[in-house]
C-alpha positions, 0 to 999 in steps of 0.5 A, spaced: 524 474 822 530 479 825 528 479 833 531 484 838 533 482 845 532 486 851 539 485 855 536 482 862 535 476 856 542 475 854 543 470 858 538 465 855 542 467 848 549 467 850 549 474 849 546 475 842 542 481 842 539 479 835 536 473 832 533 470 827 526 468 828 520 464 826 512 464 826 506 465 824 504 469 830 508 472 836 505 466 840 508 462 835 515 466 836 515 464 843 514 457 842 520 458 838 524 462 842 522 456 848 524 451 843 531 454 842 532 457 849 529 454 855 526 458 859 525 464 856 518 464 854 516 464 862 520 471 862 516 473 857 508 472 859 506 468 865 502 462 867 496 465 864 499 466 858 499 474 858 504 478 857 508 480 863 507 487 865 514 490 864 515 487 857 513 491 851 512 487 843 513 492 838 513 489 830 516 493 825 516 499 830 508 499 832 506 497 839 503 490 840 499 488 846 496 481 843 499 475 843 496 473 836 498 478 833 500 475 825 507 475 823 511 476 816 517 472 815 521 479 814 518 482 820 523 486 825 520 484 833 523 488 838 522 485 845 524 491 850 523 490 858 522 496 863 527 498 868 523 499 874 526 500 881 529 508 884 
């Protein structure tokens, strides 16, 4: 599946905006994305497994908010982070 990165995740890609991805479910995207980029997957949902409140999950172009969301293969998953600050 295609994943879209939000710029503060860059570093962990080598600066790839786009990778391919795989799993079942958005859990098991970020097990993935741990196997294959350290430290990311804490970036994303924090020590109780929830997703992290500036971080929105959008699947083919709707919104999701469970982490237990299924996946297909040919989905598209855009990660985007909030701005904050003034």
């Amino acid at each position: 599946m295609r994943v879209v990165l939000p710029s503060p995740l860059f570093s962990y890609t080598g600066g790839q905006r786009e990778i391919e991805g795989t799993g079942e479910s958005l859990v098991q995207l970020l097990e993935f994305l741990e196997s294959r980029y350290a430290g990311m997957r804490h970036r994303i949902v924090d020590e109780q497994d929830r997703i992290r409140p500036h971080i929105r999950f959008f699947v083919n172009g709707d919104g999701v908010t469970r982490l237990d969301h299924r996946l297909q293969s040919n989905d598209e998953v855009i990660i985007v982070a909030a701005l904050s600050g003034g």
